[in-house]
C-alpha positions as CSV (number, residue, x, y, z in Angstrom):
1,X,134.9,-184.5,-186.1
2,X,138.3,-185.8,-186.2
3,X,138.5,-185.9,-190.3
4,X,137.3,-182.2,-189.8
5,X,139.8,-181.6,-187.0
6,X,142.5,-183.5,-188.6
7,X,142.2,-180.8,-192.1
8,X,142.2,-178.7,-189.7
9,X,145.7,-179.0,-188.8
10,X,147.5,-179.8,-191.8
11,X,145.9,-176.1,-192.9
12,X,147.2,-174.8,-189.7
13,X,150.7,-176.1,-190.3
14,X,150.4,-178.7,-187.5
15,X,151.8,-182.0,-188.4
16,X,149.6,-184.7,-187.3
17,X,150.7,-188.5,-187.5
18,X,148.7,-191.2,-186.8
19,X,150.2,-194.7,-184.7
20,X,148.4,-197.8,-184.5
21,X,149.9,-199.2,-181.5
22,X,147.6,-201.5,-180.4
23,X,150.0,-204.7,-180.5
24,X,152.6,-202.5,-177.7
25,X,152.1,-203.3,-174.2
26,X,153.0,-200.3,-173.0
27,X,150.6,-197.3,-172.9
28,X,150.4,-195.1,-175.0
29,X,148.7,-191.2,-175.3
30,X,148.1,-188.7,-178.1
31,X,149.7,-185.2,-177.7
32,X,151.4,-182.6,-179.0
33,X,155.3,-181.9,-179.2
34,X,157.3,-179.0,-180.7
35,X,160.5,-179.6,-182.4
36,X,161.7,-175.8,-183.0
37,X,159.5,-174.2,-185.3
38,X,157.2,-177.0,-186.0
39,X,154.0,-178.6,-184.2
40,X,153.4,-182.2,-184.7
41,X,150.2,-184.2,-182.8
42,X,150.9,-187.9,-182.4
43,X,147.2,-190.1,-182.1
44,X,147.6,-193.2,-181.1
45,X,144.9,-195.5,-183.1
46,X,144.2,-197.9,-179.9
47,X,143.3,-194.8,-177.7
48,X,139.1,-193.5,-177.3
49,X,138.1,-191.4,-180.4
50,X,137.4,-189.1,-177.8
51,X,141.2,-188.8,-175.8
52,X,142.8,-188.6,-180.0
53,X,139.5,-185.3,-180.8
54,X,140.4,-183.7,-177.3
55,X,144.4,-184.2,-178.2
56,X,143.7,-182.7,-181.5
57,X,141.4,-179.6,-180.5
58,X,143.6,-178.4,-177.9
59,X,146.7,-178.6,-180.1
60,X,144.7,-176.2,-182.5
61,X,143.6,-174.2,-179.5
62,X,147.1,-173.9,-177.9
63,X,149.1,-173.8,-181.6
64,X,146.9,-171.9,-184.0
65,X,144.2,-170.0,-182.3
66,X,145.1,-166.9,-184.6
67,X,144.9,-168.8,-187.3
68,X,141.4,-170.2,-186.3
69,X,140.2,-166.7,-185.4
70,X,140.0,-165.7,-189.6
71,X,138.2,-169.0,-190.5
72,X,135.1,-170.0,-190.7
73,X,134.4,-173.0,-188.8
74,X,131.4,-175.1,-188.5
75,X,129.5,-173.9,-185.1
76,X,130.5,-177.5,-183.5
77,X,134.1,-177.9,-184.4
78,X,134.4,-174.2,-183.0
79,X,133.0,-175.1,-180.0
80,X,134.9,-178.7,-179.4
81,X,138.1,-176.2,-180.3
82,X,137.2,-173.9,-177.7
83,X,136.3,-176.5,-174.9
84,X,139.3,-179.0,-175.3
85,X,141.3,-179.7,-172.6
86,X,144.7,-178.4,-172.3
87,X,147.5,-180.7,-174.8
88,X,149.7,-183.1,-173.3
């Protein structure tokens, strides 16, 4: 789901870099920023597959449901896009 998620994006336009942070004490979340025009979606590597798929879907959801709405998607990845929590 992430691979899927992550092609996703980079059709979309949304930049999506990957950080493994595991060594860094401090803790860390995926999300979403927007630096002017362009949306980028930081995972972090040590997070839940889950948290870095739920960080992911809503960015698509929030950032390129138009976009979405002329593809076809597989019936799941559709339905994790559609159900993902709001980005951070």
């Amino acid at each position: 789901m992430l691979a899927e998620l992550i092609d996703l994006a980079a059709e979309a336009g949304i930049e999506v870099r990957q950080l493994d942070r595991s060594a860094d004490p401090a803790p860390l979340q995926s999300g979403v920023c927007r630096v002017e025009e362009r949306v980028f979606v930081v995972l972090i590597g040590a997070e839940p597959l889950q948290d870095r798929i739920d960080a992911l879907a809503g960015a698509l959801r929030e950032h390129a449901s138009e976009w979405l709405e002329s593809r076809f998607l597989p019936p799941a990845v559709r339905e994790r896009i559609e159900r993902a929590p709001p980005p951070r």
